[in-house]
C-alpha angles and dihedrals in degrees: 000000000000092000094055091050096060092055090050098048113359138248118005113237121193117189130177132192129218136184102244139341094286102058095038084062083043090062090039094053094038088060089075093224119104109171096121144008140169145197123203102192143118098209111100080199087068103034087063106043084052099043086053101044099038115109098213144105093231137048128194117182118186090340128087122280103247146042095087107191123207119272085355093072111006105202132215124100145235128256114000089007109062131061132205113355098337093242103159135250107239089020126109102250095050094106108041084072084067102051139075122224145202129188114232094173137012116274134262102276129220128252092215148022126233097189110062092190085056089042091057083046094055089046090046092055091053103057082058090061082073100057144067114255158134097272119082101245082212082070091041091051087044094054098044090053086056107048075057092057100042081052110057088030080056093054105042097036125000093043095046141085112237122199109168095184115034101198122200111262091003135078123206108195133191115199146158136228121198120245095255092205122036135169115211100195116198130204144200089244092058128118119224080246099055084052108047090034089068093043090054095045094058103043093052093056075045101246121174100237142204109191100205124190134168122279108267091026107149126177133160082222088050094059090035090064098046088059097045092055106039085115088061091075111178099358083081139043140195119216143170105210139168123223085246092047081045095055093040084056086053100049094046078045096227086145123058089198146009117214117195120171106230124026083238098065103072130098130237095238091056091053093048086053090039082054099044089051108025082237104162112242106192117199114156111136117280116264127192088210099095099199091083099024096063092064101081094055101055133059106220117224132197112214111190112181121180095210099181124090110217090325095315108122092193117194092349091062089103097064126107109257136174101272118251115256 
C-alpha cells in the first residue's frame, strides 16, 4: 500500500516533465483537480501566461504553496476540487451559500453601464414600459432594476482585484472568473423575470450561455429574447432539450453549470447526472440585487505573488503598503 511504502522508504515524490510552459499548464489542467497550484519564475511574460491559463482556486507565484490565512488567501479550488459553487472558506461570500434570501425592496441601481449590448437591452426594456404586451411590465420594471444592480455589483465587486492587506512585497489578490459554460434551463413555472434575470446576469460576468428549454416550450418571453440578443452572436444559444438530453449534456460535461431558477424545478434525472459529475447545479430563486445573484455565475481565485526578490522591491518599491511592523 501507499501507506506502507512511505514508512519503508519516506515521502513519495511524483514529478513529470514537459517540453515548455504551456504544456506543463496543459497536464496540469488535463488532471481534473484543481485545489492548488504554483509558479516559480521570474519572467512576468510567463507569470502571466500561467496565472491566466491554471485551472485552480489558489495561486502561488515564487512562495510556498500552503498557509493559507483568512480573507488574505481564501482558500477552496476549481474542477474536482471544488463542491457546490466554489465560494471560498475565509473569503467574504462563504456564508451567502448558506443562506436563503428574499428581496424587500429593489436594489441599489448603477449609474452606468459597462456592456453596451446589456445597456440596448435595458433601454429596450423600457420602451416596452410604454406599451401594451404579453410581458408583465412588474417583471420589465423588475429586470431593469437588476441589470442596474449586476452592473454596479459588477463594478465595485465582481469586475475588480481585491487585495485587503497589501503587504509589503507581496500581493493577496481576490478575483473572479466567469463560469465559461453555463445553462441557463428554463421551465414552465418561470416568470419573465426569472428568464431574462438569469440572461442578463450572465452576460454581464461575461458567460458563454445556452438558454435550454423543453421541446414544445413556447413563451412570448422566450421569442422575445431571441430577438433582444441577436447582436450577441456566439456568447448565447439558443436549445430544445429533454431532461434526459439535459442530463446526457451534463455527464459528457459539455456545461460547467446549470442555473434554474427555483430548487423545485429540476428534474430527477438532472440531479442523478449532477450527482454522478459534481457538476453544480445551482437553483436558489432568482434576485435582481446583484450583489448575491452573481454568485452562481463566477468561480473565485485567490492569486499570492511574493514580488520581492530577497527583500529587493525593484521597480514596485514606490507603492503605498501597509507599513512593516
Amino acid at each position: 500500500s501507499f501507506t506502507h511504502m512511505t514508512e519503508l522508504f519516506g515521502p513519495v515524490l511524483g514529478v513529470m516533465r514537459s517540453k515548455n510552459l504551456e504544456e506543463a499548464i496543459s497536464l496540469v489542467n488535463q488532471t481534473g483537480y484543481g485545489l492548488t497550484s504554483g509558479l516559480e519564475s521570474l519572467d512576468d511574460r510567463e507569470q502571466e501566461i500561467w496565472r491566466e491559463a491554471v485551472e485552480a482556486g489558489n495561486l502561488y507565484i515564487n512562495r510556498v504553496t500552503t498557509g493559507a490565512i483568512v480573507l488574505r488567501q481564501p482558500f477552496g479550488g476549481m474542477g474536482k476540487s471544488a463542491f457546490g459553487p466554489g465560494i471560498k472558506a475565509g473569503g467574504p461570500n462563504y456564508v451567502a451559500q448558506l443562506m436563503d434570501f428574499d428581496e424587500i425592496d429593489e436594489p441599489q441601481d448603477g449609474q452606468s453601464m459597462t456592456d453596451p449590448q446589456l445597456a440596448d437591452l435595458r433601454d429596450h426594456l423600457a420602451n416596452l414600459l410604454n406599451s401594451r404586451g404579453e410581458i408583465p411590465h412588474e417583471d420589465i420594471s423588475r429586470v431593469i432594476s437588476a441589470i442596474g444592480s449586476y452592473s454596479l455589483n459588477f463594478q465595485q465587486e465582481f469586475g475588480s482585484f481585491h487585495d485587503h492587506f497589501r503587504l509589503l512585497g507581496q500581493d493577496n489578490i481576490r478575483r473572479y472568473l466567469p463560469v465559461r459554460e453555463l445553462r441557463i434551463r428554463v421551465h414552465p413555472d418561470d416568470t419573465a423575470f426569472d428568464l431574462l434575470a438569469r440572461v442578463c446576469a450572465a452576460k454581464t460576468v461575461g458567460c458563454r450561455m445556452t438558454v435550454s428549454f423543453s421541446p414544445g416550450y413556447r413563451a412570448p418571453v422566450l421569442g422575445m429574447l431571441e430577438e433582444m440578443t441577436e447582436s450577441w452572436a456566439g456568447s448565447i444559444e439558443f436549445v430544445d432539450e429533454s431532461d434526459e438530453m439535459l442530463a446526457e449534456v451534463i455527464r459528457e460535461r459539455q456545461t460547467e453549470r446549470v442555473r434554474y431558477a427555483a430548487p423545485d424545478r429540476v428534474a430527477p434525472e438532472v440531479f442523478a447526472a449532477a450527482q454522478e459529475t459534481g457538476l453544480y447545479v445551482a437553483r436558489a430563486p432568482v434576485l435582481a440585487e446583484g450583489r448575491v445573484e452573481l454568485l452562481w455565475y463566477l468561480r473565485e481565485q485567490s492569486i499570492s505573488h511574493d514580488y520581492h526578490r530577497y527583500g529587493n522591491l525593484g521597480p514596485r518599491a514606490g507603492e503605498e503598503r501597509m507599513q512593516v511592523l
